[in-house]
C-alpha positions in Angstrom: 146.0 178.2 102.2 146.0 181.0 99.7 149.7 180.2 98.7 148.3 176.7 98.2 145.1 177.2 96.1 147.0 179.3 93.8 149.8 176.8 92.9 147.4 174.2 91.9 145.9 176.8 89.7 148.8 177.8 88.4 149.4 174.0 88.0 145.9 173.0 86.3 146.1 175.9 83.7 149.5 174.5 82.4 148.4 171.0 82.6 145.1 172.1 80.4 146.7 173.2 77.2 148.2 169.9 76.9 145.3 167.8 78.0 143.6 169.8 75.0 146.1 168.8 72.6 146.1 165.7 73.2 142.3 165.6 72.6 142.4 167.3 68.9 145.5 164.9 67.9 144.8 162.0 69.8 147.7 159.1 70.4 146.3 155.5 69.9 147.5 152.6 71.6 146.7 149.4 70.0 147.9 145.4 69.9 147.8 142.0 69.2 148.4 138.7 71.2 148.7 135.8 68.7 150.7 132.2 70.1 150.0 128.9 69.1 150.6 125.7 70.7 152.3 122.9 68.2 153.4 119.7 67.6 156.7 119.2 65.3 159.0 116.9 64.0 161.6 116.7 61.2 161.6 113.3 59.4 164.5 112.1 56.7 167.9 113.5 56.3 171.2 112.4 58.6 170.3 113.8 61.9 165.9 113.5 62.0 163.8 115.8 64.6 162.3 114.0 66.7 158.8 115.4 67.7 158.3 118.3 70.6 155.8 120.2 71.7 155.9 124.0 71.8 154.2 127.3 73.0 155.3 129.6 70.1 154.3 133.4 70.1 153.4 134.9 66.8 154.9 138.1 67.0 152.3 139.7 69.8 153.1 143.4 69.8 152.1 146.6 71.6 151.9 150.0 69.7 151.3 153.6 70.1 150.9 155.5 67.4 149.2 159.8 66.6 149.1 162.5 64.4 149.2 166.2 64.5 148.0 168.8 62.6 150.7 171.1 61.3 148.4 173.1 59.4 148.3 173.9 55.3 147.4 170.3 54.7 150.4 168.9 56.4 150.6 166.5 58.8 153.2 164.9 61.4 152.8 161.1 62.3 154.6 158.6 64.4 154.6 155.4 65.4 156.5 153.1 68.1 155.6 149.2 68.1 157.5 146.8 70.5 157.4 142.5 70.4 156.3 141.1 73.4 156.1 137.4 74.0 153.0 136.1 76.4 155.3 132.8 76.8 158.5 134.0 77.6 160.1 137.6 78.6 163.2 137.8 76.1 162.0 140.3 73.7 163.5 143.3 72.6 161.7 147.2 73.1 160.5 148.8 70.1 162.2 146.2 67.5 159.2 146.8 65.4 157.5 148.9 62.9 158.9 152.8 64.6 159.3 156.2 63.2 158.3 159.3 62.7 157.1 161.3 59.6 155.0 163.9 57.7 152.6 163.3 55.4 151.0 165.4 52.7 148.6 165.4 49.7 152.0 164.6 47.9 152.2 161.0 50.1 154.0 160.0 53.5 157.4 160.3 53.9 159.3 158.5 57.3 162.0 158.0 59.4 162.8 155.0 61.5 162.7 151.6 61.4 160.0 150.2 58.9 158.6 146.7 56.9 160.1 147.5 53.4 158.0 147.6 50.3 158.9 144.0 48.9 158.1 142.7 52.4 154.7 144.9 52.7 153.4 143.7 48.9 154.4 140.2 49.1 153.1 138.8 52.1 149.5 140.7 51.7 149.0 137.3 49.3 149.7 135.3 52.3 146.5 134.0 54.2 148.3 133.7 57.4 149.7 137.5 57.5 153.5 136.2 57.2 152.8 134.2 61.0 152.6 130.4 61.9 154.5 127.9 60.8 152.6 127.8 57.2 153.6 131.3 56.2 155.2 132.6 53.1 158.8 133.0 54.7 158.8 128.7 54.9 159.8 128.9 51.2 158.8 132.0 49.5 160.9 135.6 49.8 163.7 133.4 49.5 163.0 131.8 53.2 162.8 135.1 55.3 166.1 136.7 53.2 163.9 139.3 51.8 160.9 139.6 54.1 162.8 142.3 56.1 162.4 145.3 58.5 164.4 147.5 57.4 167.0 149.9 60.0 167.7 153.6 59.9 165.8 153.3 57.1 164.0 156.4 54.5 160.5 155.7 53.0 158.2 157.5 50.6 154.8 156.4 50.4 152.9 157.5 47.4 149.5 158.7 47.6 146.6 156.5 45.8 146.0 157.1 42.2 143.1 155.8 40.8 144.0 152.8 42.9 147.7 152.4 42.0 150.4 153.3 44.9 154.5 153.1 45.2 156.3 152.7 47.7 160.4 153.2 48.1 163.1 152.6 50.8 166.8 152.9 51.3 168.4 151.5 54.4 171.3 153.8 54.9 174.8 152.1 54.9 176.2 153.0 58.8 177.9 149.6 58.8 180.5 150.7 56.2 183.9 149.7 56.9 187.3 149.4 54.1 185.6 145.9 53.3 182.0 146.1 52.9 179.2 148.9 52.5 175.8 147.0 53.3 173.1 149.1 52.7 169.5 147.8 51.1 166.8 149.6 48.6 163.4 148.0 48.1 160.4 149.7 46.0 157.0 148.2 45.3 153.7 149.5 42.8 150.3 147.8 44.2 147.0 148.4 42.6 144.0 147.4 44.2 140.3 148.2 43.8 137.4 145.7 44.9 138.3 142.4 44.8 141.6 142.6 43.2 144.5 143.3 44.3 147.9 143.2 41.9 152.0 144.1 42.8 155.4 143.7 41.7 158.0 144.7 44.0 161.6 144.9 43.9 164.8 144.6 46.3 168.2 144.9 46.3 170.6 144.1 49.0 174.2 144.8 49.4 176.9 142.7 51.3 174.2 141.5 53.9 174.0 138.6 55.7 171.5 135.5 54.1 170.7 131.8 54.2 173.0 130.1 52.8 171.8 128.5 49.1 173.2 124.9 49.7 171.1 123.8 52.5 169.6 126.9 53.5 171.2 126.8 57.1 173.5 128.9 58.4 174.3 132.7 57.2 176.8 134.0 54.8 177.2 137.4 54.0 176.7 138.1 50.0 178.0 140.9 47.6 175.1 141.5 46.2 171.4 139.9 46.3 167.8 141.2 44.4 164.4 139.5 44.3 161.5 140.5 41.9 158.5 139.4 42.4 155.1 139.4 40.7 151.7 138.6 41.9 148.2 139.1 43.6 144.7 138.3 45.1 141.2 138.2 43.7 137.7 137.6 45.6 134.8 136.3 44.0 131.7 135.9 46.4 132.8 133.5 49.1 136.2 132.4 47.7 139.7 134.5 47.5 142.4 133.1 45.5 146.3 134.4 45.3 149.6 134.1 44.6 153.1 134.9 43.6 156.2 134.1 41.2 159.9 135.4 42.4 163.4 135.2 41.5 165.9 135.5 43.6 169.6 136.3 42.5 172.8 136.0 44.7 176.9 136.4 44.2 178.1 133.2 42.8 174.7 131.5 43.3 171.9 130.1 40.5 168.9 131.6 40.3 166.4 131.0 42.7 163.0 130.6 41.2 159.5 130.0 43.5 156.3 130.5 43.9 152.8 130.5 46.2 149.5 129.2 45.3 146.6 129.6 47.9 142.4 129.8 48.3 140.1 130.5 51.1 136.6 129.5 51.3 134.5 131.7 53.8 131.4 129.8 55.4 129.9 132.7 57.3 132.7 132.5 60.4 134.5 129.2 59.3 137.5 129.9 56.9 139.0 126.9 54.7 142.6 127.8 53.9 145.0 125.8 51.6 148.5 127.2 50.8 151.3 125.8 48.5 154.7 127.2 48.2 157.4 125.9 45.9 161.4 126.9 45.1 164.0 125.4 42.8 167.6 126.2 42.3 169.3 128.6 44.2 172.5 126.6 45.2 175.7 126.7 44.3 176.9 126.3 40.5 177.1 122.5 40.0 180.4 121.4 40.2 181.4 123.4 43.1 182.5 122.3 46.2 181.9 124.1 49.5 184.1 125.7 51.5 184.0 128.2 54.3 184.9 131.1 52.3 182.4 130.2 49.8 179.7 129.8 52.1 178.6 126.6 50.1 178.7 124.4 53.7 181.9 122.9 53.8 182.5 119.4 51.3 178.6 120.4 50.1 178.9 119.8 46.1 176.8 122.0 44.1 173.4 121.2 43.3 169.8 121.8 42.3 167.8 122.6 46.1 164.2 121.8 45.1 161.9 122.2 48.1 157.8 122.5 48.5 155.2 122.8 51.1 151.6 122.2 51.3 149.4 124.3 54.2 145.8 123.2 55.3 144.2 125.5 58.0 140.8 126.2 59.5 139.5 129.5 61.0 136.8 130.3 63.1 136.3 134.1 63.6 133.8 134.7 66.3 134.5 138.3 65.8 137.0 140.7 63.6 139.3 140.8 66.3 139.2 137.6 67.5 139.9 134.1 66.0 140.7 130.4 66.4 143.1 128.5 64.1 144.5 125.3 63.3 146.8 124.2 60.6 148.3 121.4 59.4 152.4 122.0 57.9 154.1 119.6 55.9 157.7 120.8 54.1 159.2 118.4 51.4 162.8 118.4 51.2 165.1 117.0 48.2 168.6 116.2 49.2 170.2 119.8 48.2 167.5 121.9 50.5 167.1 122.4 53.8 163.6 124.8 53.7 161.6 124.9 56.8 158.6 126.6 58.3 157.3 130.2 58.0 158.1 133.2 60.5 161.5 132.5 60.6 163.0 132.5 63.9 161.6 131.1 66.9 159.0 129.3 65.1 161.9 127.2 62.8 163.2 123.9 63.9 167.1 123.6 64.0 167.7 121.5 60.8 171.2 120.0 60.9 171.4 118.6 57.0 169.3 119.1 53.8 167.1 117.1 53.0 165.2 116.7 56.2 161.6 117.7 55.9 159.5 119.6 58.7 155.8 118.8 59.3 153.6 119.6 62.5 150.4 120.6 63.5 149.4 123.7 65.0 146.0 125.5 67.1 145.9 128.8 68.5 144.2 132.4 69.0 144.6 135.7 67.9 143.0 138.8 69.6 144.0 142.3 68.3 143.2 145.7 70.5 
């Protein structure tokens, strides 16, 4: 009995140290669980959608995050986020914002797997947080090209000056081969204080894969490919306003111009939310006929893609971590552009031609832990 009562000493007084570690850097585990139920169609074009209905989640995640103390004014930090879907069970584990890093009164620098800057300063104009089918990758960041999280990727966070911040990142090149050498760099400089908030942010991508310009379906891989973009957000009493202006450039492609216009009106917990998105350009040079290796959509002649969208939505927040909202989409095709609705992937429709035009609407919650 002895024997016995002194092992689970022995046991509880190695167990303690940790248990009080973990109490003076404590690890936080936090989520959200955000799907939608929708109604969508594609209408116009060779092949027209017909109308479905769908459960579509908008990127629910679970996270764990801490800190530690190292001392000196020095800390460590690190984060591991995974996507789960409430509707279906084909996610991937930790596919989200992970890493690990230290962080100082000279900024935050990290290791991992991380939302670049361009993607971080462009969609904080977005309403819908860069979710649903109204978000900013329908048209803006050149549909989803450069709204990226980036792999094996190095990022240094500046610390706030007088409001202004930078942020850089390099995506290091392990897919080099004799042929190619993708690797990515982004960088952004935010100011904010009060009610305003201002960016431009920057990206550069080498011989990675993209939409391709004719009828933005399908992926080709491109030399070389850099957005700038301009922009911001500004709240006066009960209305916010924002926006942004980008241009896209691609290897043997036009430039891509576009752009985002949006308001919300807050009634106590009722939001009003209107979003409008345009692009122009961005195809192939006129002229030019498509062909496999030029990843103009085979027979496609060049032309002038011209696509917008308009976004109505309603919110109802009974609390700050819980809401209700329902949108109406509608996407407006011309015959060189294929766009189609925000947070690309699951949430797209499979558009077989350009000039079809996506429209749905859409009604769901959000609750963040």
């Amino acid at each position: 009995m002895n024997k016995k009562l002194i092992a689970l000493a022995v046991a509880a007084a190695s167990v303690a140290p940790a248990a009080m570690a973990q109490t003076a850097n404590p690890v936080t585990l936090y989520g959200r669980i955000y799907v939608m139920f929708e109604s969508v169609e594609a209408k116009g074009g060779a092949s027209p959608v017909a109308r479905r209905n769908r459960v579509s989640d908008q990127s629910s995640l679970l996270g764990v995050r801490g800190t530690e103390d190292l001392g000196g004014g020095l800390k460590a930090f690190f984060q591991l986020e995974t996507q789960f879907k409430p509707d279906q069970n084909d996610s991937t584990f930790a596919a989200r914002n992970s890493g690990v890093g230290l962080q100082g009164g000279w900024g935050s620098v990290l290791l991992g797997r991380w939302d670049t800057p361009y993607k971080t300063a462009t969609t904080a104009v977005d309403p819908f947080g860069d979710l649903t089918i109204g978000g900013i990758t329908g048209i803006n960041n050149d549909s989803g090209t450069h709204d990226r999280r980036a792999q094996n990727v190095v990022q240094y966070w500046s610390p706030n000056f007088a409001g202004f911040a930078a942020r850089v990142s390099y995506g290091a090149n392990e897919g080099k081969t004799a042929t190619v050498n993708p690797e990515e760099m982004a960088a952004s400089l935010t100011w904010g204080k009060g009610p305003i908030y201002l960016f431009y942010a920057y990206e550069k991508l080498d011989d990675t894969s993209s939409l391709n310009a004719a009828a933005n379906t399908g992926n080709f891989t491109f030399t070389e490919q850099e957005a700038n973009s301009v922009g911001g957000s500004f709240t006066m009493g009960p209305v916010k306003v924002g926006g942004l202006y980008a241009e896209y450039k691609k290897t043997d492609r036009t430039k891509k111009k576009s752009y985002m216009l949006n308001g919300v009106w807050t009634i106590a917990k009722h939001q009003l939310i209107y979003q409008y998105q345009n692009s122009e350009d961005g195809g192939c040079p006129v002229g030019t006929v498509g062909t496999a290796a030029n990843g103009c959509g085979t027979g496609v002649v060049g032309g002038h893609p011209e696509a917008n969208s308009h976004t109505v939505g309603y919110q109802y927040n009974w609390t700050k971590r819980t809401f209700f909202l329902a949108q109406y989409v509608k996407v407006d095709n011309n015959n060189s552009a294929g766009s189609n609705y925000g947070n690309f992937g699951s949430n797209r429709l499979t558009l077989t031609s350009a000039g079809q035009d996506p429209q749905g609407f859409a009604v769901g919650l959000r609750h963040v832990f």
